[in-house]
C-alpha positions, 0 to 999 in steps of 0.5 A: 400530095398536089390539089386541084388548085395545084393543076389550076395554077399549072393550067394558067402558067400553060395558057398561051403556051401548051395547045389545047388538044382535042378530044375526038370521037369516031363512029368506028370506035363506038361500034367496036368497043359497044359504046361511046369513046372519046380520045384525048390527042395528045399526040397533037401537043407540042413536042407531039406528047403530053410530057411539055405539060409538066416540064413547063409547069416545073421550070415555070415554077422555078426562080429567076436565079434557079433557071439561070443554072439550066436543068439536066433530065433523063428520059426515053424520049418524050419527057426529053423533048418536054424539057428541052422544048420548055428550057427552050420557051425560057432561054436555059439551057438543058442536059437530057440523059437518054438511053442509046437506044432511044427512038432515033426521033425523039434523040433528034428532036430533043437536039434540035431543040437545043439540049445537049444529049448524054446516052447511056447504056439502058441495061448497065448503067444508071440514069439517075447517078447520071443526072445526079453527077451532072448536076453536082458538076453543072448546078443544073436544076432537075426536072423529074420525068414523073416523081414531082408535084409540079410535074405532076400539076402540069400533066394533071391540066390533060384532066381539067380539059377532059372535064370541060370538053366532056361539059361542052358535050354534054356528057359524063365518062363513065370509065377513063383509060390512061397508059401508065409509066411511072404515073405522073400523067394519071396521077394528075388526071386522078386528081383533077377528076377526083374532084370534078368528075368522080363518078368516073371510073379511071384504069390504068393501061400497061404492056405485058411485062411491064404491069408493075402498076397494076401488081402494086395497086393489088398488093397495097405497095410498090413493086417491081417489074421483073428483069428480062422482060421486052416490049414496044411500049418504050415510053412507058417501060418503068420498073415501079411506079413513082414514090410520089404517084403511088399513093395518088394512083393507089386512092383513085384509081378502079384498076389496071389493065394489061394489053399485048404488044400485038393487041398494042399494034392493032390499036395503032394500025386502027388510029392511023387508018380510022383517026388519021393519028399517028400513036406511038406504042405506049400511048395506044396502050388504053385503047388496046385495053378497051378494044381487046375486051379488058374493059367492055363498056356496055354502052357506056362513055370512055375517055381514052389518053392517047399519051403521045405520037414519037414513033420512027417513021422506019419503026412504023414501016416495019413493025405496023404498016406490015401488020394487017390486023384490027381489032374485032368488034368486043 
């Protein structure tokens, strides 16, 4: 398992390159959930998520002749845009293998930094053997959206900047509510805050259906989502959490909470509206959870990651802008 020295290391590799996003607080959201809340916007980071964290820190971390190979990843979008973003900063070239029908933003973007997209059929066929065969036929080096430790040290740098922007405001969160994929965003931020800031209570957020997090963490292993089930969180739609994030997730964290679609697309209406924010699905997830009554605070002080902000503007007309509901004060 990675160390906070580990995520120290990935914070100075970053510097200079990743933004330090900041973390906001709105009367508004204090007074709904009956407590103090902050949000980490990552949707202010380069290629608008989180994920650039982790990509940079991996290929940083390669050597001179590895990167000469160039990466294959696969992704839904957000660590796509991460890799092709870093292989970018670096001169290599990059292959994302991304599912048909990925936000039609984040297949765009992810191009237009320079990689070359392989799609493939979410339902049918199998990303990993992809990746695999490309890379058997390139030498491309792999760059994993979750199940690597320098993945994960990159993403563990959204906790060290918790901790001290939290310092600066002269505050300890009580409680930390995080979305939840495959979990290598928490399970870095677990890290961090285990040593820094370990009387904070950390939650793992997830869709309906897709709480296969939450189910692991009760049954002490692994497992799995079952098929068939649909949701708008397309980030973070996994089907069990990563082999190395588990035991990280399982050691640290207080739980897991479970939030609808519709709670989801409450808490993205709110951000627009209140925060002037632009959340993707996925990444509203923990605030849902705060917001709908699945974590009350009781006047305590909650972090809350908002993971990132990839949503099609067509996506966004149809599905959010229409919806008039908001979350009542819990």
């Amino acid at each position: 398992m990675i160390d906070l020295s580990d995520i120290e290391a990935a914070s100075g590799r970053l510097r200079g390159h990743a933004v330090p996003t900041p973390l906001l607080e709105l009367r508004v959201l204090n007074e709904m959930a009956g407590g103090r809340v902050l949000l980490k916007a990552e949707p202010l980071q380069r290629t608008g998520s989180f994920k650039f964290r982790g990509a940079f820190n991996r290929i940083a971390m390669m050597s001179d002749e590895e990167r000469a190979r160039g990466v294959v990843a696969y992704s839904a979008g957000n660590h796509a845009q991460g890799v092709a973003a870093a292989a970018a900063a670096f001169g290599m070239t990059a292959t994302i293998v991304m599912p048909s029908d990925a936000p039609a933003i984040k297949m765009r973007n992810t191009q237009r930094l320079g990689a070359r997209v392989v799609t493939y059929d979410r339902v049918n066929d199998d990303r990993e053997k992809i990746a695999a065969d490309i890379q058997a036929k390139t030498g491309a080096m792999l760059v994993p959206p979750y199940d690597d430790e320098g993945v994960i040290a990159g993403q563990g740098t959204v906790g060290l900047e918790i901790v001290e922007q939290c310092a600066a405001l002269d505050v300890v969160p009580d409680v930390l509510t995080c979305p939840a994929g495959g979990g290598g965003l928490l399970a870095g931020i677990a890290t961090a805050m285990a040593s820094l800031s370990p009387s904070t209570s950390l939650y793992a957020a997830e869709p309906e259906g897709f709480d296969d997090l939450r189910r692991s963490l009760h049954a002490g292993e692994r497992v799995k989502n079952v098929k068939g089930a649909v949701s708008i969180c397309d980030a973070i739609l996994t089907a069990t959490p990563g082999k190395l994030t588990f035991p990280i997730l399982k050691a640290h964290l207080a739980g897991g909470l479970v939030v609808s679609d519709a709670q989801v697309i409450s808490a993205v209406n709110l951000l627009f509206d209140e925060a002037k924010l632009v959340v993707e699905p996925g990444a509203a997830v923990g605030l849902a959870a705060l917001l709908s009554g699945g974590l009350r605070l009781l006047g305590r002080c909650a972090v809350v990651v908002l993971s990132g902000g990839n949503m099609d503007r067509t996506v966004f007309a149809e599905r959010f802008a229409r919806a008039d509901a908001h979350p009542e004060p819990v």
